[in-house]
C-alpha atoms as an extended CHARMM CRD file, in Angstrom:
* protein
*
       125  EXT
         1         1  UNK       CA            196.4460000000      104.4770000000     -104.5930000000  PROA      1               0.0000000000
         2         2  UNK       CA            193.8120000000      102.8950000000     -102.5530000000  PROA      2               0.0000000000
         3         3  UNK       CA            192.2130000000       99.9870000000     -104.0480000000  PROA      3               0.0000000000
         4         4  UNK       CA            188.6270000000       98.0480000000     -103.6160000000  PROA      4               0.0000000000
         5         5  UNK       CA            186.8320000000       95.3790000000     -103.9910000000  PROA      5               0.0000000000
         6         6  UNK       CA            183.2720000000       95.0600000000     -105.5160000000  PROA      6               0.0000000000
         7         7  UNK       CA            180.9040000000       92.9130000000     -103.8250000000  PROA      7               0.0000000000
         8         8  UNK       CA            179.4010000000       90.9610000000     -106.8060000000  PROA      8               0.0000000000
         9         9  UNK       CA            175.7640000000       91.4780000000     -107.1150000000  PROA      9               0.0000000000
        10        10  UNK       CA            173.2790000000       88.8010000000     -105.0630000000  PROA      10              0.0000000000
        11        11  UNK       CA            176.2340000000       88.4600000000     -102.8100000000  PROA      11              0.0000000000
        12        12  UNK       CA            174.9510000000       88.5890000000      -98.9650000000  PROA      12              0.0000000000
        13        13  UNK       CA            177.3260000000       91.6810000000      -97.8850000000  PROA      13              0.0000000000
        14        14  UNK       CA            177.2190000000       90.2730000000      -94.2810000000  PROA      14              0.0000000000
        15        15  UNK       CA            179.6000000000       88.2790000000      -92.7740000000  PROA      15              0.0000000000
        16        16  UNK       CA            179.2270000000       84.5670000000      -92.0820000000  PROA      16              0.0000000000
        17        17  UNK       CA            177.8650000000       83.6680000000      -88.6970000000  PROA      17              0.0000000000
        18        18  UNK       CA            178.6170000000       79.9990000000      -87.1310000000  PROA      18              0.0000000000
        19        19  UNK       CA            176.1340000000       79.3600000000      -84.1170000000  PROA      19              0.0000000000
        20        20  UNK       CA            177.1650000000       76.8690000000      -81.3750000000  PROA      20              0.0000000000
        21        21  UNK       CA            174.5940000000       76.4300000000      -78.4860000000  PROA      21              0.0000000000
        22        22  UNK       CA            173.6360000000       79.7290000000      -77.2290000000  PROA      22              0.0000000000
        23        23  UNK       CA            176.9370000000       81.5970000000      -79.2320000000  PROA      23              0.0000000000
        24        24  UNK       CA            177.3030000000       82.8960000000      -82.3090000000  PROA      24              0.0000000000
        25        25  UNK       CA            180.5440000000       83.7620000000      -83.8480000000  PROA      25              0.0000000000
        26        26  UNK       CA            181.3940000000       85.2540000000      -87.1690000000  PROA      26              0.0000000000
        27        27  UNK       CA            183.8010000000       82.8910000000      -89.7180000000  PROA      27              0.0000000000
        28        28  UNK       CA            186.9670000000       84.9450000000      -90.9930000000  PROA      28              0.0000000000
        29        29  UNK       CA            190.2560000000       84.6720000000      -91.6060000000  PROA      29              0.0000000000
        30        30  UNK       CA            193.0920000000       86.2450000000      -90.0920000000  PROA      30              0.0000000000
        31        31  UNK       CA            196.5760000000       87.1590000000      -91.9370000000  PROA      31              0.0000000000
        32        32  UNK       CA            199.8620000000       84.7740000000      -90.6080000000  PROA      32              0.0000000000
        33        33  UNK       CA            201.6060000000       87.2840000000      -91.3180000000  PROA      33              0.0000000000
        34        34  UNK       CA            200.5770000000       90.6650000000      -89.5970000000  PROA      34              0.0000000000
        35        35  UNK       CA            197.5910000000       88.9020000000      -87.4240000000  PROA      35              0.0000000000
        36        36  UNK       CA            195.0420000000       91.7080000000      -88.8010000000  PROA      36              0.0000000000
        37        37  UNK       CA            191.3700000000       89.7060000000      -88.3450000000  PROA      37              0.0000000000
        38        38  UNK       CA            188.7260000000       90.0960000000      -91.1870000000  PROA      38              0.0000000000
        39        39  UNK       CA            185.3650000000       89.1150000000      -90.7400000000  PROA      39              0.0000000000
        40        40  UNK       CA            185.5110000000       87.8760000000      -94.3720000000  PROA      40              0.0000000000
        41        41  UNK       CA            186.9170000000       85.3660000000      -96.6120000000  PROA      41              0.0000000000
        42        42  UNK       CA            189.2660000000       86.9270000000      -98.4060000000  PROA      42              0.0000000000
        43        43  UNK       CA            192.2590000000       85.4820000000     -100.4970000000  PROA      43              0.0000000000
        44        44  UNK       CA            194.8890000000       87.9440000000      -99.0600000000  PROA      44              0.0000000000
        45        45  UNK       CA            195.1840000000       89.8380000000      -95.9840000000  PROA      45              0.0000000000
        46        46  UNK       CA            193.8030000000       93.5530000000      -96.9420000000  PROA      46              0.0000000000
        47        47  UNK       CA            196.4320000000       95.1810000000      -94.6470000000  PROA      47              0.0000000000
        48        48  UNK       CA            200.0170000000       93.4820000000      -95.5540000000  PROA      48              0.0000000000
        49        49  UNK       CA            198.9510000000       91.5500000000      -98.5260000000  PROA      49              0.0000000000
        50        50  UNK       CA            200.2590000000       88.3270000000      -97.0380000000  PROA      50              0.0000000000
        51        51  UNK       CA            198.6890000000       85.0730000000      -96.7480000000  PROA      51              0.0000000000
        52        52  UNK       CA            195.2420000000       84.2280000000      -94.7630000000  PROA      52              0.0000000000
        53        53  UNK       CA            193.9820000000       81.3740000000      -92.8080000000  PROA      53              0.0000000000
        54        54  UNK       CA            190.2050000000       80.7520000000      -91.4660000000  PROA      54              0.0000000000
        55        55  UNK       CA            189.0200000000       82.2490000000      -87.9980000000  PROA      55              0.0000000000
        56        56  UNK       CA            186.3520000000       82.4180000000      -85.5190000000  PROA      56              0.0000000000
        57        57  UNK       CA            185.8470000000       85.6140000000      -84.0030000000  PROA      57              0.0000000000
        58        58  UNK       CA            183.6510000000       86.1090000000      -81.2220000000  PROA      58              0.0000000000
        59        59  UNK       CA            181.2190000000       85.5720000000      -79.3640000000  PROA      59              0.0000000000
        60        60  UNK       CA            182.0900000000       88.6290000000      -76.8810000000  PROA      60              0.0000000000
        61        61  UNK       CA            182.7100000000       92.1160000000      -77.5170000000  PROA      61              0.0000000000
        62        62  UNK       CA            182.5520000000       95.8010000000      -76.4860000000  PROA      62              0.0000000000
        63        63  UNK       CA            180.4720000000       98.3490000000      -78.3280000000  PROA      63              0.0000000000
        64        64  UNK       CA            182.4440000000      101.0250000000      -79.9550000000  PROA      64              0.0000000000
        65        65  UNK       CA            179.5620000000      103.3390000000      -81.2170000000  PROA      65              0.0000000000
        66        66  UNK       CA            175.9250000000      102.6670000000      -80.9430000000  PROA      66              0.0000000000
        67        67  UNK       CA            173.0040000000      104.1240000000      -82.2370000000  PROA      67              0.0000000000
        68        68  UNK       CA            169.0860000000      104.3780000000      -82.8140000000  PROA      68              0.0000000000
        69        69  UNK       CA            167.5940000000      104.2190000000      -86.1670000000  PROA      69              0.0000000000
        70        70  UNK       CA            164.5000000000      106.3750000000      -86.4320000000  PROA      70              0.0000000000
        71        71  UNK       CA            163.7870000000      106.7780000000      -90.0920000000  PROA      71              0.0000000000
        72        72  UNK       CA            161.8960000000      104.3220000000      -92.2030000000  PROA      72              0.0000000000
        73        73  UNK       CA            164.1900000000      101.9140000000      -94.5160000000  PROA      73              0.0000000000
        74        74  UNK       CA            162.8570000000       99.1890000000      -96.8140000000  PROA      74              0.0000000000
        75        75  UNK       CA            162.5700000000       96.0100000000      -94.5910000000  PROA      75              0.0000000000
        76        76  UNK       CA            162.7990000000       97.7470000000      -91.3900000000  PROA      76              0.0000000000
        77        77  UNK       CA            160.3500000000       98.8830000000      -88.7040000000  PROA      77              0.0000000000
        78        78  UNK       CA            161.7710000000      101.9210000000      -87.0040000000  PROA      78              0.0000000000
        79        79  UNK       CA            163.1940000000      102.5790000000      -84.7300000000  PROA      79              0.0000000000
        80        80  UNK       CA            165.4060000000       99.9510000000      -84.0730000000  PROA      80              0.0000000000
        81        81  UNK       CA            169.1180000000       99.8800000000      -82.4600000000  PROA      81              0.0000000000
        82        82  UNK       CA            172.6400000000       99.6230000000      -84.1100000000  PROA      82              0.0000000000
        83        83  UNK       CA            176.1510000000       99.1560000000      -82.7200000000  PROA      83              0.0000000000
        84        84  UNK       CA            179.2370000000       98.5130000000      -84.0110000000  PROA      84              0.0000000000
        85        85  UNK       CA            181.1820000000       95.8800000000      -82.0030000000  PROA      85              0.0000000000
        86        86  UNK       CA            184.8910000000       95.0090000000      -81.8230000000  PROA      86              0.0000000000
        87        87  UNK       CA            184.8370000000       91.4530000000      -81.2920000000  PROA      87              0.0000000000
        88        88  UNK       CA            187.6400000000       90.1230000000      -78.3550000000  PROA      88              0.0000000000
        89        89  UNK       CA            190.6610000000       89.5060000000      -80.7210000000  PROA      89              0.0000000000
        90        90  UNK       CA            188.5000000000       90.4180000000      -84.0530000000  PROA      90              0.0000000000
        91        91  UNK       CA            187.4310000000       92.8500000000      -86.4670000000  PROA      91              0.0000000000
        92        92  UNK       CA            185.0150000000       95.2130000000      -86.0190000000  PROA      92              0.0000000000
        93        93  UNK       CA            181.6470000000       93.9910000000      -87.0380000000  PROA      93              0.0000000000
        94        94  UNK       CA            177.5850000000       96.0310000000      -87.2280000000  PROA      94              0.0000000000
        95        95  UNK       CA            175.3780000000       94.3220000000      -85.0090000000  PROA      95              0.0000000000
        96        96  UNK       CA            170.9930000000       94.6030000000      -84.2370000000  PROA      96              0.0000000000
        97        97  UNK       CA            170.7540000000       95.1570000000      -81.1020000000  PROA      97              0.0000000000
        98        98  UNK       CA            167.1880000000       94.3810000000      -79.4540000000  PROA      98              0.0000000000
        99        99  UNK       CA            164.7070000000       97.0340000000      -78.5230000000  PROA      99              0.0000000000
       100       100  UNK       CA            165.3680000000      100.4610000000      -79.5350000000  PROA      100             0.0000000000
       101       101  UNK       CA            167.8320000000      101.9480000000      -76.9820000000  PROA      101             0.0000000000
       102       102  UNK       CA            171.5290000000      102.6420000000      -78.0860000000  PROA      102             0.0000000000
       103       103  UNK       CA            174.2890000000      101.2970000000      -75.6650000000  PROA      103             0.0000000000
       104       104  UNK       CA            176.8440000000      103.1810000000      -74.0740000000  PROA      104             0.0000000000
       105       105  UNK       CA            180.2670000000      102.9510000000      -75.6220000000  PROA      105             0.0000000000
       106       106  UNK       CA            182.0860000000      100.3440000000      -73.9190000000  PROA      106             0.0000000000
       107       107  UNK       CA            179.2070000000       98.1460000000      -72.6870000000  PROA      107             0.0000000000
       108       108  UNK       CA            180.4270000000       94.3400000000      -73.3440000000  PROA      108             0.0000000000
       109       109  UNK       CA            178.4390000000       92.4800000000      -75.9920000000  PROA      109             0.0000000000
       110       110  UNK       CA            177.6670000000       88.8840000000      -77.1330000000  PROA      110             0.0000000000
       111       111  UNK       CA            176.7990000000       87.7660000000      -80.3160000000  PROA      111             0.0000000000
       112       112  UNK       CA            173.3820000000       86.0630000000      -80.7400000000  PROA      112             0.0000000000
       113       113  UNK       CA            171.8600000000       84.0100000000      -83.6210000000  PROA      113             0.0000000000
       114       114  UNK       CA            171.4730000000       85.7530000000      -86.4340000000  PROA      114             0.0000000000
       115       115  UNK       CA            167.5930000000       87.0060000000      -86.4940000000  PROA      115             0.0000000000
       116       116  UNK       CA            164.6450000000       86.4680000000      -88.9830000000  PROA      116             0.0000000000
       117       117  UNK       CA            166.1080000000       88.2770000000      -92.0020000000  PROA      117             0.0000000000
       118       118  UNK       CA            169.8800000000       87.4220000000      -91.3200000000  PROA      118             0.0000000000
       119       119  UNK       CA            170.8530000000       90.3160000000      -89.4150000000  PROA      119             0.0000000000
       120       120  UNK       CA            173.9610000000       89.8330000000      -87.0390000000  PROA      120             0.0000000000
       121       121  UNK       CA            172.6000000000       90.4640000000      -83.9860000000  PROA      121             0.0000000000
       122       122  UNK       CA            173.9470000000       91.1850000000      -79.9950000000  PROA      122             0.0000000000
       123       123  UNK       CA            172.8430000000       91.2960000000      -76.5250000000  PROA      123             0.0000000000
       124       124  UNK       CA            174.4170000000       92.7380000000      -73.7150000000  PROA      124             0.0000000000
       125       125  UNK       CA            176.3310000000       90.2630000000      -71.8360000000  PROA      125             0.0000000000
């Protein structure tokens, strides 16, 4: 039986991003007992169970999908670009990209400060 986790409500969904100089990185934990990295606090690790500690992740990565949204969303001026980056050593984390031109699977990526509305955001590096 699979179980979740409700988000309660006026919780930011995003994760935590700690920015040093020209890096960002996103503030996690990471289980002592199987390694797996969340890009959350979380009390327990989500894959064993077993007990977490805090973690940086980031700031470099490589883009495992990408894409271009074209339709209009509250908040958002289309289009604008997407990708899905699996931080060096980290979880997997949803990233703005700038401009509106999808990267190439595998292209290396760097976190950047987060933008005007809180967005994660990433530049190639």
């Amino acid at each position: 039986m699979s179980q979740t986790t409700a988000v309660p409500a006026g919780t930011d969904p995003r994760p935590r991003v700690v920015v040093r100089g020209d890096d960002a990185v996103v503030a996690g934990v990471r289980c002592t007992e199987c390694g797996h990295p969340v890009a959350f606090v979380r009390p327990r690790c989500p894959a064993c169970r077993g007990p977490v500690e805090p973690a940086e992740f980031g700031p470099a990565g490589t883009a495992w999908s990408s894409t271009v949204v074209r339709i209009p969303v509250p908040g958002r001026e289309p289009p604008y670009a997407l990708a899905y980056l699996d931080l060096d050593d980290g979880p997997r984390v949803l990233a703005h990209l700038p401009g509106d031109r999808a990267v190439p699977v595998g292209t290396r990526l760097r976190l950047t400060a987060p933008d005007e509305a809180g967005d994660l955001t990433a530049e190639e590096a």
